[in-house]
VEXGU-700302 format. One line per field, with one value per residue: x, y, z of N, C-alpha, C, O in turn; residue in three letters; residue number from 1. Coordinates in pm, 1 decimal. Layout:
<sites>
n.x = [X:...]
n.y = [Y:...]
n.z = [Z:...]
ca.x = [X:...]
ca.y = [Y:...]
ca.z = [Z:...]
c.x = [X:...]
c.y = [Y:...]
c.z = [Z:...]
o.x = [X:...]
o.y = [Y:...]
o.z = [Z:...]
lumke = [ALA:...]
torgu = [NUM:...]
</sites>
This chain:
<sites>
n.x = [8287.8:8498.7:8777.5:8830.7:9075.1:9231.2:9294.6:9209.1:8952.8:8991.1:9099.1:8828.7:8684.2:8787.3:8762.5:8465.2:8439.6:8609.3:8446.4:8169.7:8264.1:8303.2:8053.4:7942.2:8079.2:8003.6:7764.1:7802.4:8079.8:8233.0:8197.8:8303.8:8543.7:8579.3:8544.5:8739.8:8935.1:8851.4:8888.1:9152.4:9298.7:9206.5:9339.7:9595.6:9577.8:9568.8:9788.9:9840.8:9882.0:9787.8:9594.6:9755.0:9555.2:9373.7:9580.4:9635.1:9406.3:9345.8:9415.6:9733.8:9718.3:9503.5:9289.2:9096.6:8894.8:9021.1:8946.5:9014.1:9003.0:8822.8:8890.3:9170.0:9487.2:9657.9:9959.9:10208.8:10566.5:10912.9:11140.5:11452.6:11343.7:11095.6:10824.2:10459.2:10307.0:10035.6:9798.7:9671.6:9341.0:9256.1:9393.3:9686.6:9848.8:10142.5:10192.7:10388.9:10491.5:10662.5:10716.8:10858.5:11010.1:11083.9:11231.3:11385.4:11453.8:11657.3:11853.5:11966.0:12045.4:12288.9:12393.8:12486.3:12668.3:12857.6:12939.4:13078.0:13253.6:13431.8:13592.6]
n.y = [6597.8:6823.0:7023.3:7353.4:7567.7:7880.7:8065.8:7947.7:8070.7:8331.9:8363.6:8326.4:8497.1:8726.1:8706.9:8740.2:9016.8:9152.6:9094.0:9213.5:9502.9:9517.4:9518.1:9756.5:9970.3:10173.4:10284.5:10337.1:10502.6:10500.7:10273.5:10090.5:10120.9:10084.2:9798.1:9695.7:9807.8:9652.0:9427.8:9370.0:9465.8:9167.3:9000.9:9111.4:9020.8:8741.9:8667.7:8617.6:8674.4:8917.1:8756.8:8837.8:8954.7:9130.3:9293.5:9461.0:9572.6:9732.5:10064.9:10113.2:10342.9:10485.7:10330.5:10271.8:10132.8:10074.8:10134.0:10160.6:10434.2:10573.6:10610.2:10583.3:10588.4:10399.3:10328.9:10242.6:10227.3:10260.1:10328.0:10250.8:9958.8:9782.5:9905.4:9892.4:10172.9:10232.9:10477.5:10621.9:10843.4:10968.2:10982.1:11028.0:10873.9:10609.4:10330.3:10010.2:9819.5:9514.9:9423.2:9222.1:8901.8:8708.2:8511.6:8603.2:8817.8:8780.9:8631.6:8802.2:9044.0:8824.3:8778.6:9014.9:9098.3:8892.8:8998.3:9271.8:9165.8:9030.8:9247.4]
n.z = [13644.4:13549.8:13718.6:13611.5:13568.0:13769.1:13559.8:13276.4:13354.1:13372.0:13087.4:12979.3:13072.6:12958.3:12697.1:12701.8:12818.0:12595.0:12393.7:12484.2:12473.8:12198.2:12087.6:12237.1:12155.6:11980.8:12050.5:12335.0:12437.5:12669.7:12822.4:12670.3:12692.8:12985.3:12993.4:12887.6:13039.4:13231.6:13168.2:13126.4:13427.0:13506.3:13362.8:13442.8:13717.4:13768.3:13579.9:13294.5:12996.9:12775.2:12467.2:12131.3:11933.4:12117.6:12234.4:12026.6:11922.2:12103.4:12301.6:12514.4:12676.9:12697.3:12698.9:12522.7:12276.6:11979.2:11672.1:11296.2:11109.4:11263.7:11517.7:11523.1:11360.4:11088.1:11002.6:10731.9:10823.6:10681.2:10795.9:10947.7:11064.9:10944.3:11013.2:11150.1:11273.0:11493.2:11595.7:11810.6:11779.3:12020.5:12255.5:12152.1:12183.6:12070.2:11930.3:11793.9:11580.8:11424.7:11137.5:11089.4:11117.2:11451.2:11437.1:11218.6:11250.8:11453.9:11288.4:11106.4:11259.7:11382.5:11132.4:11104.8:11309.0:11308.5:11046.7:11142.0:11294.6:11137.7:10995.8]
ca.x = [8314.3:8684.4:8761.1:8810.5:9161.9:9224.8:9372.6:9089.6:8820.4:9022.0:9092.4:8693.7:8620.9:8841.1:8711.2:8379.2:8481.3:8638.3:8289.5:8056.8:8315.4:8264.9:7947.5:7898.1:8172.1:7917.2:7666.7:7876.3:8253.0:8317.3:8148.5:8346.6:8698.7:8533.9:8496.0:8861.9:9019.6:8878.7:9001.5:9305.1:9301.5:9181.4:9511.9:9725.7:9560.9:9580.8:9931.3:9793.3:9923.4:9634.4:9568.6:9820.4:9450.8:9344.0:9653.9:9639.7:9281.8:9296.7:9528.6:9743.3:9722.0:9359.2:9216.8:8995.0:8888.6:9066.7:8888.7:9086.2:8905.6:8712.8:8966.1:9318.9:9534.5:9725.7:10077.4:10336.0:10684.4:11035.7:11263.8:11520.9:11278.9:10977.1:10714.1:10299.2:10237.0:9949.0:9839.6:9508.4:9335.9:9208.8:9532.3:9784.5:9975.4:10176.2:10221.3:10492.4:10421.4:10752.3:10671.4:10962.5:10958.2:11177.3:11370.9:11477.7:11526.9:11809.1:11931.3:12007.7:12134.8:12374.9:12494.4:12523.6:12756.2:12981.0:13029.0:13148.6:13421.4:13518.0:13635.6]
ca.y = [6729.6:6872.6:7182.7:7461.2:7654.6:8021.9:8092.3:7907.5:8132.7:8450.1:8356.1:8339.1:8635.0:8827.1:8746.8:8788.3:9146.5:9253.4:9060.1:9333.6:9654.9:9566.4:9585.5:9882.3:10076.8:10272.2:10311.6:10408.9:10452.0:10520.4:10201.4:9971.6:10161.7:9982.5:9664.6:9698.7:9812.9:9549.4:9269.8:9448.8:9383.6:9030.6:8945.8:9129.8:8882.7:8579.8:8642.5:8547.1:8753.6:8918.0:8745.5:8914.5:9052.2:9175.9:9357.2:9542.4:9639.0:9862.1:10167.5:10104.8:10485.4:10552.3:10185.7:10284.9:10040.6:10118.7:10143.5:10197.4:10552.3:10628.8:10660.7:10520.5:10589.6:10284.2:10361.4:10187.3:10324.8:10163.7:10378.4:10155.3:9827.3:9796.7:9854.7:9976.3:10240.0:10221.9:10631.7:10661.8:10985.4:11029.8:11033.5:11054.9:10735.4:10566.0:10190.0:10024.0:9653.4:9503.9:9361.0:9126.2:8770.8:8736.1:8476.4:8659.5:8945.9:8744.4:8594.0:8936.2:9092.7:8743.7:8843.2:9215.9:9111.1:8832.2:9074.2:9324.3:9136.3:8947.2:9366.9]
ca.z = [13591.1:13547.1:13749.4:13533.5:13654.0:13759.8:13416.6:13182.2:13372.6:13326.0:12948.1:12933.1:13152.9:12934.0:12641.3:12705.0:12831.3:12474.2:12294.7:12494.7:12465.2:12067.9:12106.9:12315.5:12168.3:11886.1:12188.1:12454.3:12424.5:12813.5:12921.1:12641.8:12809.2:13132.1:13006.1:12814.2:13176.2:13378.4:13118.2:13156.9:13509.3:13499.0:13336.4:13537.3:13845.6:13690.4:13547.6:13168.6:12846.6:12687.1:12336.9:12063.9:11888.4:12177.2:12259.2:11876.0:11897.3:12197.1:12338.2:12647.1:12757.1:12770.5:12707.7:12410.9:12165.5:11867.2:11527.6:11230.7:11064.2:11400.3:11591.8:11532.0:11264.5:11095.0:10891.6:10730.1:10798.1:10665.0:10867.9:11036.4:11070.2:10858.8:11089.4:11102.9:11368.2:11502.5:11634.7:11870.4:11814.1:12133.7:12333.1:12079.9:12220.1:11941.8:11925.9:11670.5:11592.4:11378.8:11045.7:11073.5:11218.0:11534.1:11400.1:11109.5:11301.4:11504.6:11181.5:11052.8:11399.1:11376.4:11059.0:11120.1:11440.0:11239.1:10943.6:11154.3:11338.3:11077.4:10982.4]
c.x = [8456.6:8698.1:8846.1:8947.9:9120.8:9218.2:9247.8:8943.8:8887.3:9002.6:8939.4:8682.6:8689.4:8805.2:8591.1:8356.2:8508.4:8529.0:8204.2:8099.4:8311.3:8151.0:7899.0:7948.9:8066.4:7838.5:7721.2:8007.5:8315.0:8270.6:8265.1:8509.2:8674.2:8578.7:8692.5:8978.9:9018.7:8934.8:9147.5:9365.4:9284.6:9264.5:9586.9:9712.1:9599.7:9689.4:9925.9:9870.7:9761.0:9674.6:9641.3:9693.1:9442.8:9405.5:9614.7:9507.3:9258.9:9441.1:9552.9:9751.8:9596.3:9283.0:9074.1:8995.8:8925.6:9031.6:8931.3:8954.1:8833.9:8784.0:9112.4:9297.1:9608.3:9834.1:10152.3:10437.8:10809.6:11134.1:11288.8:11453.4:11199.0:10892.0:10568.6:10285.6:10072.7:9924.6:9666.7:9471.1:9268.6:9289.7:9657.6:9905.7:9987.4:10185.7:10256.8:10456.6:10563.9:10688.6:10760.3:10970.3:11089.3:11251.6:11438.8:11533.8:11680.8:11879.6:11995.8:12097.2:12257.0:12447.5:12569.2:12696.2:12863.8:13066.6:13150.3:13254.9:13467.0:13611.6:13779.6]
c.y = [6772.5:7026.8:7234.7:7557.7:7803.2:8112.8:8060.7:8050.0:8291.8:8494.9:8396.0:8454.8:8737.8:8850.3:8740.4:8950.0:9215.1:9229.0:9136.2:9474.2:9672.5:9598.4:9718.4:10008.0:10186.1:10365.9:10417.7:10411.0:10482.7:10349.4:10046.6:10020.6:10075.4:9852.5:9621.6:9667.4:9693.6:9423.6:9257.1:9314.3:9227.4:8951.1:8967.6:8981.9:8776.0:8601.9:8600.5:8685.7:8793.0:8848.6:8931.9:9030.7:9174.7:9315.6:9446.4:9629.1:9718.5:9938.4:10141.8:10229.5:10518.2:10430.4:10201.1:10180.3:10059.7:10066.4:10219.7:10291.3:10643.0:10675.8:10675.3:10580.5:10487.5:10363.8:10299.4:10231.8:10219.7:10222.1:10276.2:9983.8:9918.0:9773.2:9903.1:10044.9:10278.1:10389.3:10634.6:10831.2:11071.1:11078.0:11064.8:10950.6:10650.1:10415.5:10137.4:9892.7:9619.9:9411.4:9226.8:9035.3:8777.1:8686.9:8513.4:8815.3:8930.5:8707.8:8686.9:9014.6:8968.3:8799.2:8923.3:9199.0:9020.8:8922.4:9131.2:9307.7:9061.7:9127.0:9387.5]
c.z = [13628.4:13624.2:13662.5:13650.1:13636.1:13610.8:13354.9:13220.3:13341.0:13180.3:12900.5:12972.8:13043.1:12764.3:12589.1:12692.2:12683.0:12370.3:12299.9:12448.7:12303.8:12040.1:12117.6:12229.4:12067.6:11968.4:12276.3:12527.2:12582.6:12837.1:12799.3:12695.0:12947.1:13104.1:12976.8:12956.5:13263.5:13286.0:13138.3:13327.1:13543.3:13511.7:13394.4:13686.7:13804.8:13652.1:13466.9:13082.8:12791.6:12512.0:12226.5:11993.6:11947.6:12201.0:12104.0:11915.4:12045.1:12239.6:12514.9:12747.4:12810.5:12735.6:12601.4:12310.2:12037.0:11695.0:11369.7:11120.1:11153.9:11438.8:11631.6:11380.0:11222.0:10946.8:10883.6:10732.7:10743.4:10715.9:10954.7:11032.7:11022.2:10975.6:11081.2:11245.2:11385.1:11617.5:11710.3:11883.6:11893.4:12207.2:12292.9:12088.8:12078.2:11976.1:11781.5:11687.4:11472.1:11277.0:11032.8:11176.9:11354.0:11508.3:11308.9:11140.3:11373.0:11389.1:11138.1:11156.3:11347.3:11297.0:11050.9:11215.0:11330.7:11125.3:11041.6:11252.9:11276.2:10988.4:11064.2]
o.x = [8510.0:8635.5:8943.0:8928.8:9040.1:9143.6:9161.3:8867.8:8813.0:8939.8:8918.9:8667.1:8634.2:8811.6:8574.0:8290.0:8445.0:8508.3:8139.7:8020.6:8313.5:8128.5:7833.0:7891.1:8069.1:7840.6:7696.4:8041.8:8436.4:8366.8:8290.8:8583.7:8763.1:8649.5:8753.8:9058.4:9106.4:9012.2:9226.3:9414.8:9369.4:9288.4:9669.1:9790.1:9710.5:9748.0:9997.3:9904.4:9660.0:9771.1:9611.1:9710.5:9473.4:9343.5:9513.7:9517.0:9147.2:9552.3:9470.9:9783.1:9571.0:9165.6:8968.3:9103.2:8825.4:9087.5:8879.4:8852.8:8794.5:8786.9:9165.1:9199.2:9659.7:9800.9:10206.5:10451.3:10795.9:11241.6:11205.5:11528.5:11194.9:10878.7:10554.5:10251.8:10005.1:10009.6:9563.7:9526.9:9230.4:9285.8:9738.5:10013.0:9896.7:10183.3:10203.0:10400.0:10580.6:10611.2:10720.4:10948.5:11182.6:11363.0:11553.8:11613.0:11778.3:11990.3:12114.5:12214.0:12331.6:12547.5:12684.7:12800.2:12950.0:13188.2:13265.3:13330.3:13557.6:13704.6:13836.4]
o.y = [6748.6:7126.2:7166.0:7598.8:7853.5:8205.3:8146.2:8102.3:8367.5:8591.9:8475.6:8535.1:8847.8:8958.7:8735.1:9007.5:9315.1:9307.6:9167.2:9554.9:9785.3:9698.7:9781.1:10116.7:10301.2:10488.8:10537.8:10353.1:10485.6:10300.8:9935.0:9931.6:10007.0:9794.0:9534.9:9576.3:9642.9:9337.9:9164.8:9202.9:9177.5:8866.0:8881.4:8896.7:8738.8:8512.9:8500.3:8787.6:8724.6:8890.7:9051.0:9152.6:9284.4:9421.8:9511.1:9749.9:9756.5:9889.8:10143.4:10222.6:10562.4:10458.5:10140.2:10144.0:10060.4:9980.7:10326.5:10242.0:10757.0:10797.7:10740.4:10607.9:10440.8:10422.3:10262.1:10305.5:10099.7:10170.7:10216.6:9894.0:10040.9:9664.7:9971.0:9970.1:10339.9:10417.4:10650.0:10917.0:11186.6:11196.9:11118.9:10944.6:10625.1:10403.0:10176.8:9850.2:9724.9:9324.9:9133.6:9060.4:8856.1:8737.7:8470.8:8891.9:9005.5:8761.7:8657.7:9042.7:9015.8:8862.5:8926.1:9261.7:9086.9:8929.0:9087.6:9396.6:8997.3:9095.2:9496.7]
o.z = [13736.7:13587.5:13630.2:13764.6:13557.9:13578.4:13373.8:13138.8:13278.5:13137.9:12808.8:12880.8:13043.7:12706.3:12467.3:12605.8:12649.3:12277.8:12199.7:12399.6:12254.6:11972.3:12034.8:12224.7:12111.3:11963.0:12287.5:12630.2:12603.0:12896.6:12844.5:12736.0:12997.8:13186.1:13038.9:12979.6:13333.4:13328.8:13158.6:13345.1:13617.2:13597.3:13425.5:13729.3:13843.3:13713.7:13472.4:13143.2:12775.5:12448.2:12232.8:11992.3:11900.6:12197.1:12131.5:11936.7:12080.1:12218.9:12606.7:12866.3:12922.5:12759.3:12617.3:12262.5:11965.5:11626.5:11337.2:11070.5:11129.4:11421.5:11721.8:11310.6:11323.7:10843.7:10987.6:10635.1:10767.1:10685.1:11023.0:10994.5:11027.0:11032.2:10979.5:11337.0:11302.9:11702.0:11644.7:11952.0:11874.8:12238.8:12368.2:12028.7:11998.8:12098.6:11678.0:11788.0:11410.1:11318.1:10962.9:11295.4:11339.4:11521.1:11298.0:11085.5:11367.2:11385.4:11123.7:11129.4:11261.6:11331.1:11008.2:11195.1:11272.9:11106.9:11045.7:11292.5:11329.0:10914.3:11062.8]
lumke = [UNK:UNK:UNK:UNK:UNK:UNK:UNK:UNK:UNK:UNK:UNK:UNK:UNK:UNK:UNK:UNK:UNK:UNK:UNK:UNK:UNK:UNK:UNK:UNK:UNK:UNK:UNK:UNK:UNK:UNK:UNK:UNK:UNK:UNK:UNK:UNK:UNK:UNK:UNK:UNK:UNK:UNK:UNK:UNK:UNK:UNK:UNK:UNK:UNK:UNK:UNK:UNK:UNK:UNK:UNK:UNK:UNK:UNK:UNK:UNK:UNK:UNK:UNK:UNK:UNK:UNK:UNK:UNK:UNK:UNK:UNK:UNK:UNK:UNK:UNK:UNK:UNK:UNK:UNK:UNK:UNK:UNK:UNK:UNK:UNK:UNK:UNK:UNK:UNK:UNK:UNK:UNK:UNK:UNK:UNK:UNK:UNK:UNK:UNK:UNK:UNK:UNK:UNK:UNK:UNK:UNK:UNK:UNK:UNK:UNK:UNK:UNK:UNK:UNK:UNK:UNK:UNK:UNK:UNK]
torgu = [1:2:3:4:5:6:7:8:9:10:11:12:13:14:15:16:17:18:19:20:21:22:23:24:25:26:27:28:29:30:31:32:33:34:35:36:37:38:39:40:41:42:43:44:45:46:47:48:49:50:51:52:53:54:55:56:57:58:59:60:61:62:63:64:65:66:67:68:69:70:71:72:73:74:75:76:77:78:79:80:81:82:83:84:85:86:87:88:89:90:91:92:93:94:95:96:97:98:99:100:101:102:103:104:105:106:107:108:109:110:111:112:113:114:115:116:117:118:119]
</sites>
């Protein structure tokens, strides 16, 4: 049998944790904030990234499970970068997510900078 690192058991532990808080959350929306927080924590120990999903589908202010109609708002804006704010309407905390890939975001910065010293 292979031991199983720190990391692998966090990865599981954590998302087990966001499998019950979907669950729960209809039921009993303090206890899936629990489950949300301690995955939270989990990661911070272990020194892991939470899963990009993960990160989307909950609020880092009050750790609510975020349900687009329930409780979040989702908008597209094109001011400056094209991006979708994401608006929880429990705490009012905003989160901006960039529609644009990173490498074409440097490609564009690149350009931006050559134009303007070739000026």
């Amino acid at each position: 049998m292979k031991p199983t690192s720190v990391k692998q058991i966090a990865k599981q532990r954590i998302q087990i944790l966001f499998e019950q808080a979907k669950q729960v959350r209809k039921t009993n929306p303090q206890l899936a904030k629990q489950y949300i927080k301690s995955a939270r924590r989990i990661a911070m120990a272990a020194k892991i990234r939470l899963p990009v999903e993960f990160k989307r589908e909950t609020c880092k202010n009050c750790n609510a499970l975020l349900v687009q109609g329930y409780n979040c708002r989702i908008r597209i804006k094109q001011k400056r970068e094209p991006h979708v704010v994401i608006t929880c309407l429990n705490c009012g905390n905003q989160t901006r997510i960039s529609l644009r890939k990173k490498k074409e975001q440097m490609e564009l910065e690149q350009n931006n900078y050559s134009n303007e010293a070739a000026c």
